[in-house]
N, C-alpha and C positions, 0 to 999 in steps of 0.2 A: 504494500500500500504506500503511496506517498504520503512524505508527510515534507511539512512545512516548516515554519524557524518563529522561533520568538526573539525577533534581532536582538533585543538589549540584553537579554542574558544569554545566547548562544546555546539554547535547548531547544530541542526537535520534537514537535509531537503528529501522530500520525492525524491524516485531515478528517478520520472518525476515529472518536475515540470512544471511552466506557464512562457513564455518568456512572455511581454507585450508592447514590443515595436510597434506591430498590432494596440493596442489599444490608441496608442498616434498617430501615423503619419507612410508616408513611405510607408504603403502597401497599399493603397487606404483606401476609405473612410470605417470605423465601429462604428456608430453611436454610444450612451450612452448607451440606452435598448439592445443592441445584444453585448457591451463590459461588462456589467453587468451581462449577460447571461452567458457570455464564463469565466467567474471568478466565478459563481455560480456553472455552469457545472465541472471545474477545480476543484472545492473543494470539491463537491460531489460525485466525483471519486478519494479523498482520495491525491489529490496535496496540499501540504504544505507548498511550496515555492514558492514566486510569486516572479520576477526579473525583474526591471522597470530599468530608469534613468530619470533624470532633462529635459532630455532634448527632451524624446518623447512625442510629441504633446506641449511641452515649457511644461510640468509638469501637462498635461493632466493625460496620464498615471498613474501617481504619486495618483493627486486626483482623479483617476476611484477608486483604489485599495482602497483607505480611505475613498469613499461613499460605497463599497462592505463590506468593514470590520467592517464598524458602524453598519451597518446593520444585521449582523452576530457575536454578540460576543461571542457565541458561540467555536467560531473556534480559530484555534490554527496556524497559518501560518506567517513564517519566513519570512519578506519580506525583499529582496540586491534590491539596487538602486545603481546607479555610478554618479560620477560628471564628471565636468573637461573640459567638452565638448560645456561649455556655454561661455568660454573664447578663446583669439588666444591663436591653439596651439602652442607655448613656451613655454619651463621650467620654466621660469620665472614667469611662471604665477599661478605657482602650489606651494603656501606659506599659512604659517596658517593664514591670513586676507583672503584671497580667499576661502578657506577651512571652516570656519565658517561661510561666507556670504551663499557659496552654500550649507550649510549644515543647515542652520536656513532654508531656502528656503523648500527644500526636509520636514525637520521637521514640518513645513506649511502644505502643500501640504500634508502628508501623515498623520497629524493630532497627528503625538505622539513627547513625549519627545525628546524619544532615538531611534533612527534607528537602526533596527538588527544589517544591515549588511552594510557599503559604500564600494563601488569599484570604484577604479580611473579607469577613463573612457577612456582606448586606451589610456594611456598620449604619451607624444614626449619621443624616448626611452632614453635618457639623466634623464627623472626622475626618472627612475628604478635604477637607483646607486645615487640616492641623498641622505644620511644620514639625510639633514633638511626636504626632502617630509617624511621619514618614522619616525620622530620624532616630525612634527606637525600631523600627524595620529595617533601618541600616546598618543600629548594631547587630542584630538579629543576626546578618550575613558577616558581619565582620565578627561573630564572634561563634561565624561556622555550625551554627545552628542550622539554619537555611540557605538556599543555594542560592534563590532569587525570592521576590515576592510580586506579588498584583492585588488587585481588587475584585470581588464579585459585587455585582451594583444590581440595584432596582430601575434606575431612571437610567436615559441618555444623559442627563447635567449631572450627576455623579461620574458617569463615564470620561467628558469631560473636562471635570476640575481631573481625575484622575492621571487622563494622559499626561494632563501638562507636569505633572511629576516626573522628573528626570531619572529615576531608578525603577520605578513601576513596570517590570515587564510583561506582565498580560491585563485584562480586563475579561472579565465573565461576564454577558449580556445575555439577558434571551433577545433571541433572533429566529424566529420562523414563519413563514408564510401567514400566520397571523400578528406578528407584532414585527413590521416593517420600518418605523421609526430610527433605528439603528444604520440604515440605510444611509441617511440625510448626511450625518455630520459626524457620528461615534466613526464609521469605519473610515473615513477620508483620513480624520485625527491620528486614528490610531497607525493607521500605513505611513502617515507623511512622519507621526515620530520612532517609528519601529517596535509599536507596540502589539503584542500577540493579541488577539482575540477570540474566546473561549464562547464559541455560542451552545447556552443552554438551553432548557424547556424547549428542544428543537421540534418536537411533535406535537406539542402545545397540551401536555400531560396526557398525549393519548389521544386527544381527537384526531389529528392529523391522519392516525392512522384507518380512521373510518369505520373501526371495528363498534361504535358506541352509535345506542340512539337514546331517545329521551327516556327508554324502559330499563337503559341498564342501570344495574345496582352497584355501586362499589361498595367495599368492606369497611365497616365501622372504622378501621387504624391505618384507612389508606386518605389521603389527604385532600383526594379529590370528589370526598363524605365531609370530611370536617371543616374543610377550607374552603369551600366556592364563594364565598362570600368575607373573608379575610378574616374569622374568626381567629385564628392560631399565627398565623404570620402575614406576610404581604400577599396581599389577593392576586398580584399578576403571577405568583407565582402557580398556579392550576389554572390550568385551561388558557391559560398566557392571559386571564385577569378575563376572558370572556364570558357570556355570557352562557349558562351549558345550552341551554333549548335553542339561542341558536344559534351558537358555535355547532352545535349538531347537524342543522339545517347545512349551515354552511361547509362542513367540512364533508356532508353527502358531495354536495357541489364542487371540492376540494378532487377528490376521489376519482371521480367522474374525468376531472382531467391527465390522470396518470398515461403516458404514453405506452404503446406495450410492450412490454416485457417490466416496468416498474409496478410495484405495490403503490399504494397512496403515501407510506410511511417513507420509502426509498425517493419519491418524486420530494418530498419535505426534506428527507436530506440531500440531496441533489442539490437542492435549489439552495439553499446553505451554503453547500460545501462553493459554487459557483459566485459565489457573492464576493466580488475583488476585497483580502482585505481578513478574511476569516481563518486564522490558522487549522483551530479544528473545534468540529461538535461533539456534543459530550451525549448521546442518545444513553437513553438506557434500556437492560435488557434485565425481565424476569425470567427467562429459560435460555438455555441453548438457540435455541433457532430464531431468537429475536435477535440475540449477538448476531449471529452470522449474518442476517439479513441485514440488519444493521451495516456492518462494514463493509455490503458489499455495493449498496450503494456508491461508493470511491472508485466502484471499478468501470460502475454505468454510463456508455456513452451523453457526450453532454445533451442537457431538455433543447427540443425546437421552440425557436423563438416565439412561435405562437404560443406554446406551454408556457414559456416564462412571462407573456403577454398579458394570457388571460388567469394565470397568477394574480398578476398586478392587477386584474380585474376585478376579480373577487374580490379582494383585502379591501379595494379602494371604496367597493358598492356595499359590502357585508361589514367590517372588522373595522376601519380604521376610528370610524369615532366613535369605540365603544373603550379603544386604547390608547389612544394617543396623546388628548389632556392629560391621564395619568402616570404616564412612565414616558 
């Protein structure tokens, strides 16, 4: 699989990579032997970046990745975690004694020295212009803890105040055929200063992939039961902040335009992976054949223009003002 560069810090990640936030918590339950599988599946179709945090499954997650990789030294995968999310969110709580606690934590858990990569996780956006958050992040690498650092963001204007930070080597955005904003000004930003770009929620928690209509049920401890409406954390974060009944609608219509030989889910990462600008997507997978299928979108000849056309069709008639005041 190819993969791409995150220039500021000279780490390479493949242009589909593994979300694993399935594998800690949130989406129902995925036992140890079938998250083992879907990191085995992952790597075996050529994904090189796996992207966790502290706080899926309380660092489940963390130590799935570091009983997969023991096991495999073979392999060569970059693995970002993010912190920040195990404390209240306040600014305040985002200093270098917070920063090495959770970062000895993650080092634990993921069983090495040094962490590729940390990304502050969603902070309160008051930390994105703090000079002392991006200068205990610098001790962080200067004192070999971590190898580089970035941001995981909510908004484009977190995105940003971000780039313009001269150590920041990636940004985590959602970016998918339904939350197109990212398009305008985050990805120009991020190229012209050599900044990696981490698109997440690339399937828009699952709609994208068409398999849902207005009768499906999801499971009390999966997030897209508890959160459609931003009860537990930021609402763009399920369904990319849509609306379900008719993000449903919409993503029938989504579906309908997959060229053939793509799923609905591979046309959503296609159209991703094609966006100048995007290092790599973070999809995620609860079994084996969702990995695969996953990654093989990177191999798929590129969308005809009319596909990326009436893309831009849909988002612009269904989706754009249901998300674009808000992130």
């Amino acid at each position: 699989m190819d993969e791409r560069a995150f220039r500021r810090s000279g780490q390479w990640a493949s242009v589909v990579g593994l979300g694993t936030w399935q594998l800690g918590a949130d989406w129902g339950h995925v036992d140890d032997k079938e998250a083992l599988a879907v990191l085995e599946a992952a790597a075996e179709s050529g994904v090189t970046f796996f992207d966790t945090a502290d706080v899926y499954g309380d660092g489940r997650s963390e130590e799935t990745i570091a009983s997969f990789l023991r096991a495999r030294p073979d392999l060569h995968v970059l693995v970002a975690t993010k912190m920040g999310r195990r404390a209240e969110q306040i600014p305040e709580n985002y200093v270098l004694d917070n920063f090495r606690a959770w970062n000895d934590r993650s080092r634990r858990n993921l069983g090495v020295d040094r962490v590729d990569l940390v990304q502050l996780h969603c902070p309160p956006t008051p930390v994105y212009s703090s000079d002392a958050v991006f200068d205990a992040l610098d001790t962080l690498v200067e004192e070999e803890r971590i190898a580089a650092y970035g941001v995981s963001v909510e908004t484009c204007a977190q995105a940003l105040t971000a780039i313009a930070r001269p150590n920041v080597a990636s940004v985590q955005i959602i970016l998918n055929p339904f939350r197109m904003k990212p398009l305008r000004e985050v990805l120009p930003a991020a190229r012209e200063a050599g900044v990696g770009v981490i698109a997440r929620v690339p399937l828009a928690s699952g709609l994208l992939s068409g398999k849902y209509t207005r009768d499906t049920v999801f499971a009390a401890d999966d997030h897209r039961t508890f959160n459609r409406h931003g009860e537990a954390f930021d609402q763009g974060e399920t369904f990319s902040g849509v609306d379900y009944d008719s993000g449903v609608r919409a993503a029938a219509e989504f579906a309908a335009l997959a060229p053939q030989g793509y799923t609905p889910a591979q046309l959503a990462l296609r159209w991703i992976i094609e966006q100048e600008g995007v290092t790599t997507v973070i999809p995620g997978a609860r079994n084996p054949e969702q990995a695969r299928a996953n990654a093989a979108a990177a191999t798929l000849p590129p969308l005809p223009e009319e596909t990326v056309t009436a893309v831009r069709e849909l988002y612009d008639r269904r989706i754009r003002d249901q998300v674009e005041h808000r992130w």
